[in-house]
N, C-alpha and C positions, 0 to 999 in steps of 0.2 A: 190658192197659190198656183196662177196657171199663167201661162202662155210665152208670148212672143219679149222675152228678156222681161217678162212679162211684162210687156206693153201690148197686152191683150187689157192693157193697164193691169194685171195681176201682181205676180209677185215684185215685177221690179216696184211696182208704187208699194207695198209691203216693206221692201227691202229698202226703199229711198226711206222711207217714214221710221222704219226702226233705225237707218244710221242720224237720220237729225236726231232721236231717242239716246244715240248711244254719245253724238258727240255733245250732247245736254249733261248726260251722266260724268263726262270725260271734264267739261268745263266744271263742272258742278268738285268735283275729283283736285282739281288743282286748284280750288277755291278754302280749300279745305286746312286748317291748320296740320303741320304734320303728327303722327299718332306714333307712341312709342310702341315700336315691335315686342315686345314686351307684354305689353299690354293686351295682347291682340289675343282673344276666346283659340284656343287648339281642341282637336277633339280627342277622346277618353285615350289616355296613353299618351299623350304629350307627341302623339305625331299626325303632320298635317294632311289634313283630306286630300289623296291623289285627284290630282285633273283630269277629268274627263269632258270629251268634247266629240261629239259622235257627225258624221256626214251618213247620208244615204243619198245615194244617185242612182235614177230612175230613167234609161236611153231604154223610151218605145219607138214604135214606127213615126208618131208625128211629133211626139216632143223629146227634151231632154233637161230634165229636171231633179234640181239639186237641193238638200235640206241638209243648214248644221245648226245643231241643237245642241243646248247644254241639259244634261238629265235634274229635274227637281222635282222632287219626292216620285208618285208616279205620273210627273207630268213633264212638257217638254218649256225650256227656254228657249226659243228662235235667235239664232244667234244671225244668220244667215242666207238668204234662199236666191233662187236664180233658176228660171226656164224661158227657153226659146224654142221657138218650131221650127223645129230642123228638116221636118220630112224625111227622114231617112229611108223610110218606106216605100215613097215614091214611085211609081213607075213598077214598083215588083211584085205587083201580083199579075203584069204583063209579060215582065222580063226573067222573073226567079233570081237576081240581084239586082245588089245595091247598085247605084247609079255612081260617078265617079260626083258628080256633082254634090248627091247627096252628102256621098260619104265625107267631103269636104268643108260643107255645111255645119255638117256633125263634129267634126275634129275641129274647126274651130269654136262654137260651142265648148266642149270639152275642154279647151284650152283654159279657158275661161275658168271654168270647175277646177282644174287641176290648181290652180293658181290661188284663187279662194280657199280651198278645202288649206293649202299648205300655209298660207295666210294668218287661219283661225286655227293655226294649231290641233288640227284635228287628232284625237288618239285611235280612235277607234272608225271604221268605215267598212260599208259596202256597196260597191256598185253593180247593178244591175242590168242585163239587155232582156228584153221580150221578143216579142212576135215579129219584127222586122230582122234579127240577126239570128231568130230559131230558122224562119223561113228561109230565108237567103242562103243560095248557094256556096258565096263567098262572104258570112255572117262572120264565121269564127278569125277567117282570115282578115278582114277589116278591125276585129279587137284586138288581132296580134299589132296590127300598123297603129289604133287610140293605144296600146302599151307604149310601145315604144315611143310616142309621139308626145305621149301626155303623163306619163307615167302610171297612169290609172289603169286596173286591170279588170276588167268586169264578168259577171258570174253571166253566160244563158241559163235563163232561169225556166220551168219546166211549166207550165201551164197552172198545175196542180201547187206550184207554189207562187204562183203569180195571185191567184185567188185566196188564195192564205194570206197573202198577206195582205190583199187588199180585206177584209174580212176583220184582218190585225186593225189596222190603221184605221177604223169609223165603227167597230164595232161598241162603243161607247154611245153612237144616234142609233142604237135598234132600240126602238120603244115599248112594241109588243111580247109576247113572248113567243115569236116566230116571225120569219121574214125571207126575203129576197135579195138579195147581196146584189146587185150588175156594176158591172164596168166596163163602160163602152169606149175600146180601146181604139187604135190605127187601125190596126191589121187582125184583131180578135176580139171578141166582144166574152166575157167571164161572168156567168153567174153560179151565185153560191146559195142554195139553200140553209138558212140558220134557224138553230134553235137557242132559247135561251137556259142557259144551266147556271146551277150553284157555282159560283167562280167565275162566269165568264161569259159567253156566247159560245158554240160547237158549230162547226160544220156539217151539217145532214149530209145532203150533197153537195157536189158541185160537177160543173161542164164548162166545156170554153167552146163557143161558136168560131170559125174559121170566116170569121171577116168585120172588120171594122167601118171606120166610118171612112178613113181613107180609101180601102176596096172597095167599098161599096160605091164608093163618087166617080171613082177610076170604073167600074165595071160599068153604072148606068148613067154615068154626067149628074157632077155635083154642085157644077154652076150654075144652072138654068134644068130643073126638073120639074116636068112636064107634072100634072095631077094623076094624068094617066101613069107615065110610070112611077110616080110615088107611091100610089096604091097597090101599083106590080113590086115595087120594093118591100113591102108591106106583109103582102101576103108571101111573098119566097122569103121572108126570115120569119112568118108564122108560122111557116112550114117546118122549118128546121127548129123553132123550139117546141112546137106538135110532136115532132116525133121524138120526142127527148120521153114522155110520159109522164108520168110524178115521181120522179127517182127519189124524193123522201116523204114521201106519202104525205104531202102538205095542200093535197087540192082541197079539200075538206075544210081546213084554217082557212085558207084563202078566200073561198065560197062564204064563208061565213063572216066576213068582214074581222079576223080575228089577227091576222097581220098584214104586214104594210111592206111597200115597195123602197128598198133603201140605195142608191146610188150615188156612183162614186165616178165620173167622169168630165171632158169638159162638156159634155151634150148637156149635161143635171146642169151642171153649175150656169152653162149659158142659158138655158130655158128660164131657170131661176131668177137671174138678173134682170132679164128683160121682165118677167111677170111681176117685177120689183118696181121697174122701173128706172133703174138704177143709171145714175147721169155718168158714170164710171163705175167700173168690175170694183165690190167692197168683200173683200173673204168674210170680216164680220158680220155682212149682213147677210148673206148667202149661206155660210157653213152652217146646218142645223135648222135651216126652212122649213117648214112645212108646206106641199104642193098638194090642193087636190087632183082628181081626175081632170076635172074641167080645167083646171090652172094651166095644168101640162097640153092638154089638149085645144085649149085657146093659144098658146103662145105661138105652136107646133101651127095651127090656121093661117095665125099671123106672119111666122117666116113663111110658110111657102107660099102665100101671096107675096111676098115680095122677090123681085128681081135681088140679083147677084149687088148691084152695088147699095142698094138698101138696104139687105143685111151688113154690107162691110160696116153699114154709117152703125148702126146699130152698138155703144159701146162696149156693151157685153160680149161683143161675138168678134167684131174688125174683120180686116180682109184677110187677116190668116187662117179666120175660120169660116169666111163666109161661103165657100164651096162645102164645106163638108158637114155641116149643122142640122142644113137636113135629113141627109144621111143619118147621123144618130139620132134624131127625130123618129125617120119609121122603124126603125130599130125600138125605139122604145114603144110606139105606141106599139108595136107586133105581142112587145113581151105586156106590154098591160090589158091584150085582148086574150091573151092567154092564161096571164094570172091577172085576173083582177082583183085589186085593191083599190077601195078609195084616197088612200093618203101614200104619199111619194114624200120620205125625208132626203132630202140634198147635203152631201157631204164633198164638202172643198178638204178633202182628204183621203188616204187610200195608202197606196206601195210605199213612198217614202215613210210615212206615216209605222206602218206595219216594220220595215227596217231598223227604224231606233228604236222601238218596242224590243225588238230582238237585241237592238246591239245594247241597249241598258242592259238588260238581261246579263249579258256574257260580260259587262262591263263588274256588274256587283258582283258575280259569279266569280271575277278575277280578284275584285279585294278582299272577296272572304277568304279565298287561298292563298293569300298574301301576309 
């Protein structure tokens, strides 16, 4: 569920596809003889199941993306989604803020969100910013102007719970019983080392690297990069996860083929598509892929032979991402020469994802006090 309204063809064709779904249901609804209220199943105590209706909104450095779901059993109904590339990050790892343009980009974006969320009756919500309004001089002050503007209030959320929750939101595709969390962000790249426990998955550790795939295209040109400096990009983020060491004592697993590389960004999910083949971005057929080495590292050959506007044609990726693809490219091959794994699972899932987890929670948490 990615991109440009998503017409990275992502979520908007998602979102186009579930409203013909919904207005099928809706025609299907008034086809229907009327049914006596009477009649109608209530649950134990003769009083009826409170509404619940959850949004989670996710404003990083390059996109800003929306999910409302309806909670069922432990899983979600899609009731809604919506993201577009805002870039809000833009320019600020030159400048130390937000650009006016950006921030304009964004709020209307947002408008958008606001509109929808109040639409589908949301009950419960929370919005979120990252790494482009942590970083930013004037971050906090630009959510006071989306309050007022949009009504929406959003949390800076801390690094440490940025990885949580992306951790939250796909830790259902960890296969082995150990693994590597990343998500290759705008403005900061998140990995989490996991392990698998009775009840769930645990965080071992985690770290958040200080640059994404936006930095990095801003810092060494991410339209047209040279072999020469892809390989310099390469080895200065090998650098920085070198010197990280094995903060959960997992090099041992790793070495041993004993776990696997798990990812949660659009870098995964674009590499994915293309190694698919795919004539248009399908979340069904990408969420839960299996990628070898070679897979990721063929694909990764294939972008950076190609110029800037060959990646745009490319359906998986278009021109909102075709500057910054590579980018997340040596980014990850950095981190697969540091921890090697032969298998890479791909998840078109993450933060939103990780947010309605929480907000269910607090949601059932409420009607049993009830």
């Amino acid at each position: 569920m990615m991109s440009d309204d998503e017409p990275d063809e992502r979520a908007g064709r998602d979102e186009r596809d579930g409203r013909k779904k919904q207005g099928r249901r809706r025609r299907s609804r008034r086809n229907r003889p009327p049914s006596n209220a009477s009649e109608r199943k209530k649950p134990a105590g003769g009083q009826r199941r409170r509404f619940v209706r959850l949004a989670a909104l996710d404003l990083g450095t390059n996109n800003c993306r929306l999910l409302i779901a309806s909670p069922r059993g432990r899983d979600f109904r899609i009731v809604d989604a919506f993201s577009r590339i805002v870039r809000l990050g833009e320019g600020l790892s030159q400048s130390g803020v937000l650009s006016d343009a950006a921030m304009e980009r964004t709020i209307s974006a947002l408008k958008v969100c606001a509109e929808k969320i109040d639409r589908r009756g949301v009950t419960h919500m929370r919005c979120i910013a990252t790494q482009a309004c942590r970083g930013a001089e004037n971050g906090a002050a630009f959510l006071e102007t989306v309050s007022r503007e949009t009504g929406l209030s959003f949390d800076i959320i801390t690094t440490e719970e940025e990885a949580r929750l992306a951790v939250a939101g796909c830790a259902d595709l960890l296969d082995e019983e150990a693994g590597l969390v990343f998500d290759i962000g705008g403005g900061s790249t998140e990995l989490s080392w996991v392990r698998r426990r009775e009840g769930g998955v645990e965080i071992a550790a985690w770290t958040s690297l200080p640059f994404g795939v936006v930095s990095i295209a801003e810092k060494w040109g991410g339209r047209e990069m040279s072999a020469e400096t892809y390989a310099a990009v390469v080895e200065d983020v090998r650098a920085h996860i070198q010197a990280l060491g094995d903060p959960a004592g997992m090099n041992d697993v790793f070495h041993a083929d004993a776990a696997h590389l798990l990812g949660t960004s659009g870098t995964v999910t674009s590499i994915a598509g293309v190694h698919l083949g795919l004539a248009r971005y399908r979340r069904d057929k990408v969420d839960g892929v299996w990628l070898t080495i070679d897979d990721a590292k063929s694909v990764t050959a294939k972008l950076n032979a190609m110029n800037f506007f060959e990646r745009a044609n490319e359906p998986c990726i278009g021109e909102d991402r075709a500057d910054l693809v590579v980018s997340g490219c040596a980014i990850l091959e950095a981190l697969q020469a540091e921890w090697p794994a032969t298998r890479i699972r791909v998840a078109d899932r993450g933060l939103r994802e990780g947010i309605l987890a929480d907000l269910a929670r607090q949601a059932q948490k409420q009607r049993r006090n009830t």
